[in-house]
C-alpha positions as CSV (number, residue, x, y, z in Angstrom):
1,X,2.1,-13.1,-12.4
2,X,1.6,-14.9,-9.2
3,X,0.8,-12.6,-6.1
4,X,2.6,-13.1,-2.4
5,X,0.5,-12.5,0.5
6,X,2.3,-10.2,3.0
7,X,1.6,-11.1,6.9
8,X,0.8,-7.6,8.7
9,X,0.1,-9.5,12.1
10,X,3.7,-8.5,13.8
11,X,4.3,-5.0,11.5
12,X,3.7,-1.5,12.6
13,X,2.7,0.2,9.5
14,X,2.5,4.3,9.1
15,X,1.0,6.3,6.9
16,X,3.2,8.4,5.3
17,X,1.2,9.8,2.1
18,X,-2.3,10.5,2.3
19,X,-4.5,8.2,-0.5
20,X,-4.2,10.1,-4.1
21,X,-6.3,8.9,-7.2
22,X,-3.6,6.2,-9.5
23,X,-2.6,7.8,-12.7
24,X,-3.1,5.2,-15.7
25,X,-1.5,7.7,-18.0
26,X,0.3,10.9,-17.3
27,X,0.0,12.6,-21.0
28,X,-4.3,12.5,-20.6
29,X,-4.4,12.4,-16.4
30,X,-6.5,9.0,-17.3
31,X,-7.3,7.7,-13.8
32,X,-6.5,3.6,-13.6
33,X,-9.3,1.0,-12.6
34,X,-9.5,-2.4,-11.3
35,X,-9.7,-4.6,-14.4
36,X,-12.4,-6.8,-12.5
37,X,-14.6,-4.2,-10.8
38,X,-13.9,-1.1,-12.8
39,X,-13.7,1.2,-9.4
40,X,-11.0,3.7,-9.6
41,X,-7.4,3.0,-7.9
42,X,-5.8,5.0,-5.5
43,X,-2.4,4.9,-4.2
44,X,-0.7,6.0,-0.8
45,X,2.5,5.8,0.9
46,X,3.2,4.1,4.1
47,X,6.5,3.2,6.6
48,X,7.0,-0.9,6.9
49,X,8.1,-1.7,10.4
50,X,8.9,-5.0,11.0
51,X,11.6,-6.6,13.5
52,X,14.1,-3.1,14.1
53,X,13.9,-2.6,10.2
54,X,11.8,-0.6,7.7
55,X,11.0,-0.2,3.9
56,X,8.8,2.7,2.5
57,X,6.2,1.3,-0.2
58,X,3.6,2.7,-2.3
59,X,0.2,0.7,-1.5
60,X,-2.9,0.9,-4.3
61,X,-6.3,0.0,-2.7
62,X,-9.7,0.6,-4.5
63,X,-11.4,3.8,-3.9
64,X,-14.0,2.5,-1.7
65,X,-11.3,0.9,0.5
66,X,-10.3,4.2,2.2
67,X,-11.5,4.6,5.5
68,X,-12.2,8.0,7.2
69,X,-10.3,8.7,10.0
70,X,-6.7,8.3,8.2
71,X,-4.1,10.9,9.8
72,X,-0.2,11.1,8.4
73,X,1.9,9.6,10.7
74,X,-0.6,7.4,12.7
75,X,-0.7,3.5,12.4
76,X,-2.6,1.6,9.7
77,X,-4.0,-1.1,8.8
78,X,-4.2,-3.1,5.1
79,X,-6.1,-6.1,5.3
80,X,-5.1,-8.3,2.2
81,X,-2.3,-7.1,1.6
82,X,0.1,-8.9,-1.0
83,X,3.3,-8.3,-3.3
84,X,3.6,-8.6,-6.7
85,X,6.8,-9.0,-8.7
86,X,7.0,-7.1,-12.4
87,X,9.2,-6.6,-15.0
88,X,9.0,-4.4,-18.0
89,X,11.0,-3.0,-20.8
90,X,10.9,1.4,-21.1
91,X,13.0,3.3,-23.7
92,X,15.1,-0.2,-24.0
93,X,16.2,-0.4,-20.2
94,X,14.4,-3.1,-18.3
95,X,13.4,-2.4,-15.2
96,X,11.4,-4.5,-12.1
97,X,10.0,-4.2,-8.7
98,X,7.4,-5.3,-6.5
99,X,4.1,-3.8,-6.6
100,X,1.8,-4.0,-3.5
101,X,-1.9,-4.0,-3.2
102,X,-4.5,-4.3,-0.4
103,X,-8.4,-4.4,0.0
104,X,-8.5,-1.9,2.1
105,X,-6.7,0.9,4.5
106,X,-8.1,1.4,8.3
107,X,-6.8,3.6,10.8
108,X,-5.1,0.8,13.6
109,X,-3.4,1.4,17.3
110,X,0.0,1.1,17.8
111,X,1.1,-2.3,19.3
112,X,1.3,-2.3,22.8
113,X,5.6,-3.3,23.6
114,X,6.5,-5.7,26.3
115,X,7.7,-2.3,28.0
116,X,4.8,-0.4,27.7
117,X,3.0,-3.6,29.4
118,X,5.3,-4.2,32.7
């Protein structure tokens, strides 16, 4: 499935949820991997900001993407971050979405406003 990159440059991004090891499958606690590298996923949460509006997404990044540093509610950054559409079929009811992925999470600043500057 083809991926969309997602341009950061003008977003403030938050972290909400603190990285958490991905779950392949829930029944064992099986812990997913990249299919290319093998290293183990995480996910976390974060707060979109992006022209007066914002979306709450789940963001998986490798493990060795984490940066130290990361506080809740402080500014972010996810270089290569991109979107991915998927569909699938559970217990007969389709459903679809948009997964989203990055190399990496880094602790950012928050952008200076035209305010804060005068």
């Amino acid at each position: 499935m083809r991926t969309i990159r997602v341009e950061t440059a003008a977003a403030t991004i938050l972290l909400t949820e603190a990285p958490e090891p991905k779950v392949r499958d829930r029944q064992t606690g099986e812990i997913a991997k990249d299919a290319v590298s093998g290293e183990a996923l995480m996910t976390l949460g974060v707060v979109y900001i992006e022209e007066g509006e914002s979306s709450l997404i789940k963001v998986t990044i490798p493990e060795g993407g984490v940066s130290e540093g990361l506080a809740l509610g402080a500014p972010v950054s996810l270089p290569g971050l991109v979107a991915r559409p998927w569909e699938s079929v559970f217990n007969g009811q389709q459903r679809h979405g948009i997964a989203f992925r990055a190399a990496a999470v880094t602790p950012a600043a928050f952008p200076v406003t035209a305010e804060a500057a005068a």
